[in-house]
PQR file with spaces between the fields and no chain letter, atoms N, CA, C, O and H, PARSE charges and radii, in Angstrom:
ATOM       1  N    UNK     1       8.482   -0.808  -24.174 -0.4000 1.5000
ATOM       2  CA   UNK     1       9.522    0.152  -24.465 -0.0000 2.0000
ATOM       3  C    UNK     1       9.650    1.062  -23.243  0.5500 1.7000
ATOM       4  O    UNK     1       8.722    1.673  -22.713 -0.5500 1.4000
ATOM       5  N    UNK     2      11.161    1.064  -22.810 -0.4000 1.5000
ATOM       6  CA   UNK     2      11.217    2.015  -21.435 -0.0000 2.0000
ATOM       7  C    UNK     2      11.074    3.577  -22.231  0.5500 1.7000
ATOM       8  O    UNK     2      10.383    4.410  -21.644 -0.5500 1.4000
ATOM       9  H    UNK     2      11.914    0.567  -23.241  0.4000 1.0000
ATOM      10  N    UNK     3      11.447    3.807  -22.995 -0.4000 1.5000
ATOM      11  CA   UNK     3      11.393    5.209  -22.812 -0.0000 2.0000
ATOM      12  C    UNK     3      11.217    5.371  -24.494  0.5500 1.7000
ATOM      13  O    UNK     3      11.626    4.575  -25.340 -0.5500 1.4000
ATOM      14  H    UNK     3      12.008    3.130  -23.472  0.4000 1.0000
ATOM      15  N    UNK     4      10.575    6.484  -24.694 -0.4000 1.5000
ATOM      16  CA   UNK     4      10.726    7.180  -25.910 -0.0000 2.0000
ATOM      17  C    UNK     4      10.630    8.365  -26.435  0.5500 1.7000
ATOM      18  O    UNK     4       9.788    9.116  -25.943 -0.5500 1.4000
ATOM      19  H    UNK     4      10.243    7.130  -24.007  0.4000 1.0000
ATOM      20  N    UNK     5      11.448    8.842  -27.552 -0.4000 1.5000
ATOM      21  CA   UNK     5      11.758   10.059  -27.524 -0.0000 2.0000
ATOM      22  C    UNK     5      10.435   11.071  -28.495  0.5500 1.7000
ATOM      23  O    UNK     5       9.940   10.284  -29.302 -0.5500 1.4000
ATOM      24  H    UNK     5      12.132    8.231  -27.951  0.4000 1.0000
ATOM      25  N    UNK     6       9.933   12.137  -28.604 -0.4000 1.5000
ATOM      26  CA   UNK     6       9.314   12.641  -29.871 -0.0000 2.0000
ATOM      27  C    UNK     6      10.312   13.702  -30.309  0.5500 1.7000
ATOM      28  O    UNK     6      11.188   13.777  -29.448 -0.5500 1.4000
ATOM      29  H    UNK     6      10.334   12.776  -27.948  0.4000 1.0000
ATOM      30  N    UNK     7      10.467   14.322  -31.039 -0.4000 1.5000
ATOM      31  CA   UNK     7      11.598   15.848  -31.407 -0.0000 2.0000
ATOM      32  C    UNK     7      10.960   16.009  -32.611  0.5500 1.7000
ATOM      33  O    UNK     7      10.940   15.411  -33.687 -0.5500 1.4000
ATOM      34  H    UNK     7       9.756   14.261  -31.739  0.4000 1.0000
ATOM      35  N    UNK     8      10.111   17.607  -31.830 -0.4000 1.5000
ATOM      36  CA   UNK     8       9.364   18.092  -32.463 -0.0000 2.0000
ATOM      37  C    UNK     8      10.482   19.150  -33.209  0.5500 1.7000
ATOM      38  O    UNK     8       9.537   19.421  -33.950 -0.5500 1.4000
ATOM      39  H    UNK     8      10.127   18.093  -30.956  0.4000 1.0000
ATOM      40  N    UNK     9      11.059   19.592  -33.471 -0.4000 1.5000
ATOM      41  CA   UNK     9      12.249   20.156  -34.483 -0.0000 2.0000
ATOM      42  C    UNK     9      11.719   21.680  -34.981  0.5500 1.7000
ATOM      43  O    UNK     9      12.243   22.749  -34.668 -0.5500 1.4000
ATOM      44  H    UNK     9      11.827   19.372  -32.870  0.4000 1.0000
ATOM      45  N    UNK    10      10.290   21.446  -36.019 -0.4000 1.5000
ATOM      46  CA   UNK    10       9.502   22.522  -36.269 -0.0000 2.0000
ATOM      47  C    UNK    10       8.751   23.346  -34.986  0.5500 1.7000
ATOM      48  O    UNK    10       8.520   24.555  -34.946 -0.5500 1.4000
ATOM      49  H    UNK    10       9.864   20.578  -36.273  0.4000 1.0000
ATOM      50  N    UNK    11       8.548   22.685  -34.314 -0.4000 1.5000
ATOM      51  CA   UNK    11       7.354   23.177  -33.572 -0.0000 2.0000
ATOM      52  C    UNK    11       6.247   23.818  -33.609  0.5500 1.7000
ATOM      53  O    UNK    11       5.825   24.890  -33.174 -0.5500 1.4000
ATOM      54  H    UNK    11       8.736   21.703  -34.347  0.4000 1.0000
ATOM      55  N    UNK    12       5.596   22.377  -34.620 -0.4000 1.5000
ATOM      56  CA   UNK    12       4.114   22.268  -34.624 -0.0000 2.0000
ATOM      57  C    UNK    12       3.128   21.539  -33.860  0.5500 1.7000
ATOM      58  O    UNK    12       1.922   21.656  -34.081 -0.5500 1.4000
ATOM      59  H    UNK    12       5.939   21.507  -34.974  0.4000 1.0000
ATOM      60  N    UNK    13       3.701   20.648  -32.801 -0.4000 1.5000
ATOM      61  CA   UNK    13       2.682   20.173  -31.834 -0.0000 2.0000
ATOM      62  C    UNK    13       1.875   20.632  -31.162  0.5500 1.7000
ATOM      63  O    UNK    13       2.308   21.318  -30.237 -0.5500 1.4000
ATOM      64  H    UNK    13       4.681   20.553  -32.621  0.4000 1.0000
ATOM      65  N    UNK    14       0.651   20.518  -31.263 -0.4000 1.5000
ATOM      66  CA   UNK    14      -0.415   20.865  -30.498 -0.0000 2.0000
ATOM      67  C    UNK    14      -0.304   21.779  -29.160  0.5500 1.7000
ATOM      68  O    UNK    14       0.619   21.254  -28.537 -0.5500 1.4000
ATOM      69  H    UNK    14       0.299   19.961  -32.015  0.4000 1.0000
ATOM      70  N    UNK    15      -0.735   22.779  -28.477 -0.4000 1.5000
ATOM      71  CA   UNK    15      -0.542   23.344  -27.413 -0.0000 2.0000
ATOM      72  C    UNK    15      -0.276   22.876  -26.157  0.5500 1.7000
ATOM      73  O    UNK    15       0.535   23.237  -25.304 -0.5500 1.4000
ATOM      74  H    UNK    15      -1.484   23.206  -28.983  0.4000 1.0000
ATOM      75  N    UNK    16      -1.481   21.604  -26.205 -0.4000 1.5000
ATOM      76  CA   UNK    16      -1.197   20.692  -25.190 -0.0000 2.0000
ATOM      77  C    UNK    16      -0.050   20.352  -25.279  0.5500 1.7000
ATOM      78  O    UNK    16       0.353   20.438  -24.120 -0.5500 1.4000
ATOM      79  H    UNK    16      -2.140   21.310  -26.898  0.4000 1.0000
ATOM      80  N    UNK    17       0.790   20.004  -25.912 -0.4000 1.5000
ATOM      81  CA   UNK    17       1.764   18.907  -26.110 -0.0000 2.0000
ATOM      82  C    UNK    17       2.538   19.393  -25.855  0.5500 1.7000
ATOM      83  O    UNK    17       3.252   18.811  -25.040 -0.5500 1.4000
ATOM      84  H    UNK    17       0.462   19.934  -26.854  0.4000 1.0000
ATOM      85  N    UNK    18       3.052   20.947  -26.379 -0.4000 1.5000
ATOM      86  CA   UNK    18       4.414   21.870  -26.635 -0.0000 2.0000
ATOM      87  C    UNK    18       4.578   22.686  -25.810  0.5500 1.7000
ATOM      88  O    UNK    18       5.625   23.283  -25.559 -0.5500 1.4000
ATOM      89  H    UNK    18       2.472   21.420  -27.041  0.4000 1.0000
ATOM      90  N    UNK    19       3.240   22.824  -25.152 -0.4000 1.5000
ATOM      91  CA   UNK    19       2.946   24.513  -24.566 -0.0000 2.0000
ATOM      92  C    UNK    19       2.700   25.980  -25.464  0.5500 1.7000
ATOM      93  O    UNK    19       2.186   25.873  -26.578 -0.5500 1.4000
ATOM      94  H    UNK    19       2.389   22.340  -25.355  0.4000 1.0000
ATOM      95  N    UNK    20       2.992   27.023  -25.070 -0.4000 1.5000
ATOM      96  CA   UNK    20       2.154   28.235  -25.641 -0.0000 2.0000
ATOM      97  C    UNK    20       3.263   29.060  -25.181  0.5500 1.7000
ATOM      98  O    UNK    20       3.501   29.045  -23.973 -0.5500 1.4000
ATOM      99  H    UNK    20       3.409   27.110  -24.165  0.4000 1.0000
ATOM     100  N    UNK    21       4.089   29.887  -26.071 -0.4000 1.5000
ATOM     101  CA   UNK    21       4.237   29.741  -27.091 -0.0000 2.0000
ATOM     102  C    UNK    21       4.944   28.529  -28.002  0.5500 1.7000
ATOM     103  O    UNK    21       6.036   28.100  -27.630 -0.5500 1.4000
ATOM     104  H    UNK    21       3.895   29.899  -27.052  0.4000 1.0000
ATOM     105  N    UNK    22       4.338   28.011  -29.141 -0.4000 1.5000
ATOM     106  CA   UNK    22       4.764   26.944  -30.062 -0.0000 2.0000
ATOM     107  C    UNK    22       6.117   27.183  -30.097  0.5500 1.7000
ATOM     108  O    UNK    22       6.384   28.228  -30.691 -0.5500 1.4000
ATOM     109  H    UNK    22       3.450   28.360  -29.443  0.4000 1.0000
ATOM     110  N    UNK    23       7.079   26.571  -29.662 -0.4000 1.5000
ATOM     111  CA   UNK    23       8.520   26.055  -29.999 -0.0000 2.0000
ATOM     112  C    UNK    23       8.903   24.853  -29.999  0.5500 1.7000
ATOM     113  O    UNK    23       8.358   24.007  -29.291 -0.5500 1.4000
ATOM     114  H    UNK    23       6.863   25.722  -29.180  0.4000 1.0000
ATOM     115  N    UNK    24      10.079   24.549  -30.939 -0.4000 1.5000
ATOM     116  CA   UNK    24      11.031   23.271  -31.330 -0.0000 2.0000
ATOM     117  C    UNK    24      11.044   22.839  -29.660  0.5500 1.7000
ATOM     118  O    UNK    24      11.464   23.559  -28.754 -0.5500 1.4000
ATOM     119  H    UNK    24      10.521   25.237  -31.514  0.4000 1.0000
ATOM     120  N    UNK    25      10.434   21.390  -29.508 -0.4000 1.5000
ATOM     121  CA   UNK    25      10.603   20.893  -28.600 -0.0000 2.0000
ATOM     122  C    UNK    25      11.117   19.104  -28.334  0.5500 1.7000
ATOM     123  O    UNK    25      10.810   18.397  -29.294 -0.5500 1.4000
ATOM     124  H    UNK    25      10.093   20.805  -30.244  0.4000 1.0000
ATOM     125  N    UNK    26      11.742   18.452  -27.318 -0.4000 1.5000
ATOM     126  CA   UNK    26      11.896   17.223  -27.516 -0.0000 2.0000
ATOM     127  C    UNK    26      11.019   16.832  -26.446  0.5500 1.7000
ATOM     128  O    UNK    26      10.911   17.664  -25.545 -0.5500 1.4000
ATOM     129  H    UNK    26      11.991   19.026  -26.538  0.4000 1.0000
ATOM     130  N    UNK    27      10.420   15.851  -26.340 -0.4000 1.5000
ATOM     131  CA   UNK    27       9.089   15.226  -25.334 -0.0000 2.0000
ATOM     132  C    UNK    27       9.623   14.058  -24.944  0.5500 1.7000
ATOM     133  O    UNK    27       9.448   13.110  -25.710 -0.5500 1.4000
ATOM     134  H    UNK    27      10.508   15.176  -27.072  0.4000 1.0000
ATOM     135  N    UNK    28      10.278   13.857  -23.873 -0.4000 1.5000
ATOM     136  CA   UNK    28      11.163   12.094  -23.429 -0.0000 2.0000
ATOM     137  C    UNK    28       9.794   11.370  -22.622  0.5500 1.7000
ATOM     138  O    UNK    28       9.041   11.997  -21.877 -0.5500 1.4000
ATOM     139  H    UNK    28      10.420   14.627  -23.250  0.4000 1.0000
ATOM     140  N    UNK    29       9.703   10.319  -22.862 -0.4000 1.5000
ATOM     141  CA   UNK    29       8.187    9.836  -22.677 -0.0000 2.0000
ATOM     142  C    UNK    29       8.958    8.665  -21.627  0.5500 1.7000
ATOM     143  O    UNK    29       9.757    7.950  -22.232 -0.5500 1.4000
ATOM     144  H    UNK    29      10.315    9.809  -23.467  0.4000 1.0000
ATOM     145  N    UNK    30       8.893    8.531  -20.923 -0.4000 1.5000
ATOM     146  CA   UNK    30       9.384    7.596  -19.733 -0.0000 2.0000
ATOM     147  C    UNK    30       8.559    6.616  -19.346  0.5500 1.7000
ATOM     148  O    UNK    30       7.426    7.026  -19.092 -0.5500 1.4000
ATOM     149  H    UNK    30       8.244    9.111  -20.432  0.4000 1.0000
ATOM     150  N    UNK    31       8.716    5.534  -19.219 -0.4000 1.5000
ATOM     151  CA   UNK    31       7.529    4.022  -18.375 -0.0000 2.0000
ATOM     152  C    UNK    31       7.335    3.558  -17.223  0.5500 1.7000
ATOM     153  O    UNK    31       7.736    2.476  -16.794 -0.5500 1.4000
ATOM     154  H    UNK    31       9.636    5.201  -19.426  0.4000 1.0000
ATOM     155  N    UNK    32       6.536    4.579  -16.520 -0.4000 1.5000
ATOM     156  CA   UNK    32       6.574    4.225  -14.953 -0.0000 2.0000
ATOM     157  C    UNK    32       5.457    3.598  -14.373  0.5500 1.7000
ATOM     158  O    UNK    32       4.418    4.198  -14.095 -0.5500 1.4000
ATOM     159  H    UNK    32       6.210    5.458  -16.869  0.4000 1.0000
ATOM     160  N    UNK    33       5.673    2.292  -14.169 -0.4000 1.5000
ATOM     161  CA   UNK    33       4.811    1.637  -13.857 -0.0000 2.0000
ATOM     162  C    UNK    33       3.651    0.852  -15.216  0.5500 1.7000
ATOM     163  O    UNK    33       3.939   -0.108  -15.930 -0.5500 1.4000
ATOM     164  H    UNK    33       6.516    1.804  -14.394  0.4000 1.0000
ATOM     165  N    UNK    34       2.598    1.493  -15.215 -0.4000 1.5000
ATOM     166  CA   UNK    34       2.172    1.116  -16.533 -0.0000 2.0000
ATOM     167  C    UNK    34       1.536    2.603  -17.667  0.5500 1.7000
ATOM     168  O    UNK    34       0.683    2.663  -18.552 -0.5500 1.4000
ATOM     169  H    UNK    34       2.363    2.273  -14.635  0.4000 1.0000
ATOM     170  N    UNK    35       2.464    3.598  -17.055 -0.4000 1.5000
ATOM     171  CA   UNK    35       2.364    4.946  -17.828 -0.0000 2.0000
ATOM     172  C    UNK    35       3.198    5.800  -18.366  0.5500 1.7000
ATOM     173  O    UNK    35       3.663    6.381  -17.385 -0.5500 1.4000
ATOM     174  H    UNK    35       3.157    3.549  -16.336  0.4000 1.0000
ATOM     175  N    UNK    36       3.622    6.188  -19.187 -0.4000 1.5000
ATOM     176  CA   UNK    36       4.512    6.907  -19.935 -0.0000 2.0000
ATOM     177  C    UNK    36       4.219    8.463  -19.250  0.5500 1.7000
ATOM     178  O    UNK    36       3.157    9.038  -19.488 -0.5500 1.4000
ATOM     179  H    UNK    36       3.244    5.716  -19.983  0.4000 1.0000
ATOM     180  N    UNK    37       5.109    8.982  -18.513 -0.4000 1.5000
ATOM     181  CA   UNK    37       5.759   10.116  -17.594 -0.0000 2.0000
ATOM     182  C    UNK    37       6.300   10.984  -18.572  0.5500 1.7000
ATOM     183  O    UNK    37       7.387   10.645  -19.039 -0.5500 1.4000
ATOM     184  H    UNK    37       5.972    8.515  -18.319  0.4000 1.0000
ATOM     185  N    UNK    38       5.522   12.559  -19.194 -0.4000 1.5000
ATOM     186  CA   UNK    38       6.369   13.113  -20.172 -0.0000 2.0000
ATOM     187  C    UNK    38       7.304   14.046  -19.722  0.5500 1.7000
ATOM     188  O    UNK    38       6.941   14.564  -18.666 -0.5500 1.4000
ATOM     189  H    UNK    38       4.639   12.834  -18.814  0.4000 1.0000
ATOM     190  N    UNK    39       8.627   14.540  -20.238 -0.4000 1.5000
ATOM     191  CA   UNK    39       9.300   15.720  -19.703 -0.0000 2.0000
ATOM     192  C    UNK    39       9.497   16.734  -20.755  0.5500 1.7000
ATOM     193  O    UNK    39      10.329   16.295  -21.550 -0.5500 1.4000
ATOM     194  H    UNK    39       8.922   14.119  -21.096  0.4000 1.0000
ATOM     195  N    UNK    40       9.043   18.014  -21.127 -0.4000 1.5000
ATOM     196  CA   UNK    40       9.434   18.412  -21.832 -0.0000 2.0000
ATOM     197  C    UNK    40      10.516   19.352  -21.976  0.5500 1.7000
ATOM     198  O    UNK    40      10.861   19.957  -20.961 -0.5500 1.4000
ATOM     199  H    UNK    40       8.367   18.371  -20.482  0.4000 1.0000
ATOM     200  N    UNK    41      11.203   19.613  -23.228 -0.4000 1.5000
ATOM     201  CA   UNK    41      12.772   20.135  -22.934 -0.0000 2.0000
ATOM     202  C    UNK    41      12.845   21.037  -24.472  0.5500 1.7000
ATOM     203  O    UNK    41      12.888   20.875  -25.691 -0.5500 1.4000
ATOM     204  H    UNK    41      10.923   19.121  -24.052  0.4000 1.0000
ATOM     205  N    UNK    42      12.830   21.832  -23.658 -0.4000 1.5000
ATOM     206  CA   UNK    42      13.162   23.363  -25.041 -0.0000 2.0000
ATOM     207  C    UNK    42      14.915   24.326  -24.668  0.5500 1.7000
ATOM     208  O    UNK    42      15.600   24.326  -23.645 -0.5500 1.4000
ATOM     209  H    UNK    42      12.796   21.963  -22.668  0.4000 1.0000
ATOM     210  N    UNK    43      15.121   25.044  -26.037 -0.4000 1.5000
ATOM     211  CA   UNK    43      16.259   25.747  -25.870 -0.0000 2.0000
ATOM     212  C    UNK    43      16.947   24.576  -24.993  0.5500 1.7000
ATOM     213  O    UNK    43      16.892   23.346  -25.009 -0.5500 1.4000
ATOM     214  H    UNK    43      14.564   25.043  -26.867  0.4000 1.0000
ATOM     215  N    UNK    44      17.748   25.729  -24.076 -0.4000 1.5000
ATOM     216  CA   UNK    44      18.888   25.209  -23.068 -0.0000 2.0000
ATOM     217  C    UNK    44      18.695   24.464  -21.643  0.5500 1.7000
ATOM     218  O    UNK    44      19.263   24.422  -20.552 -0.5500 1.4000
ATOM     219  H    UNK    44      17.793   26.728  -24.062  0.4000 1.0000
ATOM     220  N    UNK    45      17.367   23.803  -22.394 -0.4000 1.5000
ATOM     221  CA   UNK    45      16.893   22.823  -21.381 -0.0000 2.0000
ATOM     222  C    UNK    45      17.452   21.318  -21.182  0.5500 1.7000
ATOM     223  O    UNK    45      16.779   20.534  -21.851 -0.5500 1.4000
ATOM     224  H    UNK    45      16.905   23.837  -23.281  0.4000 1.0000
ATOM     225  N    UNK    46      18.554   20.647  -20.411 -0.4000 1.5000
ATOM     226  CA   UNK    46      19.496   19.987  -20.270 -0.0000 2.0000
ATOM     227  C    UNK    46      18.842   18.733  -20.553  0.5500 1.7000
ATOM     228  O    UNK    46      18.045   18.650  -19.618 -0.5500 1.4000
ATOM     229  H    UNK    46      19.101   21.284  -19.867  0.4000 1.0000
ATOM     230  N    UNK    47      18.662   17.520  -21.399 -0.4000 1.5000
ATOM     231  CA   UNK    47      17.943   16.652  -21.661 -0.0000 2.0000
ATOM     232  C    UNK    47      18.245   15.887  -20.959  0.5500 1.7000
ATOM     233  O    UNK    47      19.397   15.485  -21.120 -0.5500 1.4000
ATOM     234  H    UNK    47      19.309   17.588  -22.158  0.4000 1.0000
ATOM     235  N    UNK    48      17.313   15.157  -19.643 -0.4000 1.5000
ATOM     236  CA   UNK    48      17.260   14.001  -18.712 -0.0000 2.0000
ATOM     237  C    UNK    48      16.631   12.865  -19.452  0.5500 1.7000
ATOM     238  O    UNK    48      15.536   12.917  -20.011 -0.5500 1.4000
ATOM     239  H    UNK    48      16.377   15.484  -19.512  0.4000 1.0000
ATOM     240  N    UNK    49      17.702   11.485  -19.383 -0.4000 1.5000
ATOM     241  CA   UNK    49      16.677   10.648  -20.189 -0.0000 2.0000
ATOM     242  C    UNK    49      17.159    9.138  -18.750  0.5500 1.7000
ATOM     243  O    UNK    49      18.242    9.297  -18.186 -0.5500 1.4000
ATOM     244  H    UNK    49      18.592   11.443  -18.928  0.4000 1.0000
ATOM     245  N    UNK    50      16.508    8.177  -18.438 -0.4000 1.5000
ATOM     246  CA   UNK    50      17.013    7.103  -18.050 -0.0000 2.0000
ATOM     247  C    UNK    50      17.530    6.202  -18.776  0.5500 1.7000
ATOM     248  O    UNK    50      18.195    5.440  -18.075 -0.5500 1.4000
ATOM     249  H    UNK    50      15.628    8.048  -18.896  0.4000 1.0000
ATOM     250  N    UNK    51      17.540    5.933  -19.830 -0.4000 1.5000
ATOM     251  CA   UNK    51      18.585    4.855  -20.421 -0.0000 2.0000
ATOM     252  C    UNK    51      19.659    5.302  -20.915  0.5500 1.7000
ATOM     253  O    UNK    51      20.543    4.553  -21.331 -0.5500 1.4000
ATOM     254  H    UNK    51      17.000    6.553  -20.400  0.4000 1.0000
ATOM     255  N    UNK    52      19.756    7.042  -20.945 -0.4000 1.5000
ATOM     256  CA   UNK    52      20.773    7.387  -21.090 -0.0000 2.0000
ATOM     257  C    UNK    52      21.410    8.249  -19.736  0.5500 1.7000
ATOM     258  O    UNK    52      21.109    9.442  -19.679 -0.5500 1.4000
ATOM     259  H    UNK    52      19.038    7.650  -20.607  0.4000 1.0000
ATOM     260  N    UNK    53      22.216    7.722  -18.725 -0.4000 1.5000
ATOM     261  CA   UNK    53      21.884    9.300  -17.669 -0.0000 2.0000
ATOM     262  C    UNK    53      22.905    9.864  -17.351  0.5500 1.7000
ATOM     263  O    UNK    53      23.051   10.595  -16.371 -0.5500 1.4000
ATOM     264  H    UNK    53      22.461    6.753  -18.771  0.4000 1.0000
ATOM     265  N    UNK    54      24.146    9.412  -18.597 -0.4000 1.5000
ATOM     266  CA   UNK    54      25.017   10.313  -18.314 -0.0000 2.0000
ATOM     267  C    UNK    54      25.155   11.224  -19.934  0.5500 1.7000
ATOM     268  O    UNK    54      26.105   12.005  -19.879 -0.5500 1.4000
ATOM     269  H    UNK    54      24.028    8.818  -19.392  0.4000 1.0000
ATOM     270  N    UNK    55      24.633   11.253  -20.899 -0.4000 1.5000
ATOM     271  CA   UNK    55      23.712   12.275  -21.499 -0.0000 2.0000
ATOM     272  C    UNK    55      24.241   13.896  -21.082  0.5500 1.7000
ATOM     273  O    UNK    55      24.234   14.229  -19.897 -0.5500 1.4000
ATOM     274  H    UNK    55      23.861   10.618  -20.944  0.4000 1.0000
ATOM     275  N    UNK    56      24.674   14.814  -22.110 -0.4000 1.5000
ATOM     276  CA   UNK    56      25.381   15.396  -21.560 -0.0000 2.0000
ATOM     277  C    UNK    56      24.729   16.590  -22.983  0.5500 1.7000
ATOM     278  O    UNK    56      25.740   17.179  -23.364 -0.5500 1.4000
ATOM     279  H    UNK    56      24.679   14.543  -23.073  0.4000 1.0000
ATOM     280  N    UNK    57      23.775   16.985  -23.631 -0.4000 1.5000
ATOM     281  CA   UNK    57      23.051   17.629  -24.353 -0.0000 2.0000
ATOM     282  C    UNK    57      21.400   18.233  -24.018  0.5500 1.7000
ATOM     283  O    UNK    57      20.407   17.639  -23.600 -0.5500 1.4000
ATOM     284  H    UNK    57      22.953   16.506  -23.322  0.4000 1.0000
ATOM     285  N    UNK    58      21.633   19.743  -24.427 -0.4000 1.5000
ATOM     286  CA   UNK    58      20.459   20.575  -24.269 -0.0000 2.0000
ATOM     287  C    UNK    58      19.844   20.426  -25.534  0.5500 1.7000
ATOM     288  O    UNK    58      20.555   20.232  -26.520 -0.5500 1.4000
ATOM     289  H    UNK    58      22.440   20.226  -24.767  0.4000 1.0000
ATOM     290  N    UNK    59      18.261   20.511  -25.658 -0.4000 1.5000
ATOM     291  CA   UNK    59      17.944   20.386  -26.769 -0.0000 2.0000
ATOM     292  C    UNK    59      17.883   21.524  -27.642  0.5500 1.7000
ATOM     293  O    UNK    59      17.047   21.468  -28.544 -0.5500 1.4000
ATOM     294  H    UNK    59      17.684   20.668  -24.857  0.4000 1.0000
ATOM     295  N    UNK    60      18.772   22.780  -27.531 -0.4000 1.5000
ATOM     296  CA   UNK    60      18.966   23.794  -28.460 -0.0000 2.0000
ATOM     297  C    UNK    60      20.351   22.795  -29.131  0.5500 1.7000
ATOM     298  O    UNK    60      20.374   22.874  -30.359 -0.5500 1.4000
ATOM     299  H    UNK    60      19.452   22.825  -26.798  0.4000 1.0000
ATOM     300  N    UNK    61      21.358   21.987  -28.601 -0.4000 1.5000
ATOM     301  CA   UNK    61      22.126   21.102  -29.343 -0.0000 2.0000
ATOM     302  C    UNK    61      21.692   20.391  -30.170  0.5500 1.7000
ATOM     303  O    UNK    61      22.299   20.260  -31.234 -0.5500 1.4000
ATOM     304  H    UNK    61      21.339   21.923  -27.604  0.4000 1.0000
ATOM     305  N    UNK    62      20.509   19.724  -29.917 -0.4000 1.5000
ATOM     306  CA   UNK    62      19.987   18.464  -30.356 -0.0000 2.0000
ATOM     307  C    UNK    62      19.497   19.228  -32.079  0.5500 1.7000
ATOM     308  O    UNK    62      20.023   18.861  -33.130 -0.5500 1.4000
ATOM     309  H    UNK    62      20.017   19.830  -29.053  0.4000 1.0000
ATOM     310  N    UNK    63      18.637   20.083  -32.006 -0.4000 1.5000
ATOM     311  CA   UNK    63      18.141   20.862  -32.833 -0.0000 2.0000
ATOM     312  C    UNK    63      19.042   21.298  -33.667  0.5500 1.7000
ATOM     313  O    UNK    63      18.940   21.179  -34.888 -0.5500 1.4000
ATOM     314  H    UNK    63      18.210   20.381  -31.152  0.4000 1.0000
ATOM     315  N    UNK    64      20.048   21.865  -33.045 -0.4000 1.5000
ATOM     316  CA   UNK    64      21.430   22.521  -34.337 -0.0000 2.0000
ATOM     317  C    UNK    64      22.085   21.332  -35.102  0.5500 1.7000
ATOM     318  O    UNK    64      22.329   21.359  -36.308 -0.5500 1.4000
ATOM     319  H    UNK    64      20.131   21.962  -32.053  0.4000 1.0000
ATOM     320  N    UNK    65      22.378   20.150  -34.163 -0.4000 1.5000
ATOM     321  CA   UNK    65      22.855   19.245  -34.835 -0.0000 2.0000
ATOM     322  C    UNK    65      22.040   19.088  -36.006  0.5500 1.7000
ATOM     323  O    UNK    65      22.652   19.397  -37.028 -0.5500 1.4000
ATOM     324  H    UNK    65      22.180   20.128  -33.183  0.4000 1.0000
ATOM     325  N    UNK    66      20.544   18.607  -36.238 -0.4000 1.5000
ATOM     326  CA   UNK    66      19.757   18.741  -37.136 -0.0000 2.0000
ATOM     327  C    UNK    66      19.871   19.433  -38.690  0.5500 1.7000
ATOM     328  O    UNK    66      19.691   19.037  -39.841 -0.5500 1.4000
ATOM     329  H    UNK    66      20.048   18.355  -35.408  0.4000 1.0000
ATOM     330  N    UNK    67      20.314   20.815  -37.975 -0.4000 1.5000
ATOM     331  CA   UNK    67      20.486   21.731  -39.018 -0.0000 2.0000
ATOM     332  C    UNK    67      21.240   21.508  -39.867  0.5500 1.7000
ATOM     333  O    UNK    67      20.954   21.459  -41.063 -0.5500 1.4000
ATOM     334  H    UNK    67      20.460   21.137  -37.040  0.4000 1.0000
ATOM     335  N    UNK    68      22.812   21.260  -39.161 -0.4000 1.5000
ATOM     336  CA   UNK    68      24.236   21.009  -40.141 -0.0000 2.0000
ATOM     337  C    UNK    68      23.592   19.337  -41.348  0.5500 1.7000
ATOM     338  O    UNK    68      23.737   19.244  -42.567 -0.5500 1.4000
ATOM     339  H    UNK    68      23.044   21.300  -38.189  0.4000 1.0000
ATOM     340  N    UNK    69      23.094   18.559  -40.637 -0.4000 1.5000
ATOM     341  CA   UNK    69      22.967   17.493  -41.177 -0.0000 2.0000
ATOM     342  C    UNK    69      22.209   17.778  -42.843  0.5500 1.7000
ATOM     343  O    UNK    69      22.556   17.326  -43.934 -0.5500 1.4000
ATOM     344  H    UNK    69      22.976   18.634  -39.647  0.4000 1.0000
ATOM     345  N    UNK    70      21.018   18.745  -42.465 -0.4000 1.5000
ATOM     346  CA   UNK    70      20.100   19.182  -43.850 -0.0000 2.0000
ATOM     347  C    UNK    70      21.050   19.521  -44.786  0.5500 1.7000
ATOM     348  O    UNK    70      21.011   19.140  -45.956 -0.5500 1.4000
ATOM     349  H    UNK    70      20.736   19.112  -41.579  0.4000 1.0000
ATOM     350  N    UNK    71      21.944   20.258  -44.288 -0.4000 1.5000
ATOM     351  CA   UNK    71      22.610   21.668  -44.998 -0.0000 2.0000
ATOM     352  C    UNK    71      23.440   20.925  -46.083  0.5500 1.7000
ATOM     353  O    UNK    71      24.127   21.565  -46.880 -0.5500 1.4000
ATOM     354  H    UNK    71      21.975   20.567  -43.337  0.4000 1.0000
């Protein structure tokens, strides 16, 4: 798998994972070589992905979209 996504939504992942302070985060896990490359992307942080790279969403979007969907 080239790439994969996590969307942590709540933001309960581990410190390692999320950083400090705990926030809603998306983690794009990339395959370079024989290792998965993480990027992480909070608020109005512009989401870079390679199989997608003309991708045109911050993950404070990604997250709201979420919301309307529950509601």
């Amino acid at each position: 798998m080239p790439e994969y996504w996590i969307v942590d939504y709540l933001g309960i992942g581990g410190r390692e994972y999320i950083g400090k302070p705990k926030q809603p985060t998306i983690t794009i896990c990339t395959l370079v070589e024989d290792e998965y490359q993480k990027q992480l992307f909070q608020n109005k942080d512009q989401l870079i992905s390679s199989i997608f790279p003309n991708l045109q969403l911050t993950a404070q979007q990604v997250f709201a979209a979420g919301l309307s969907v529950e509601m």
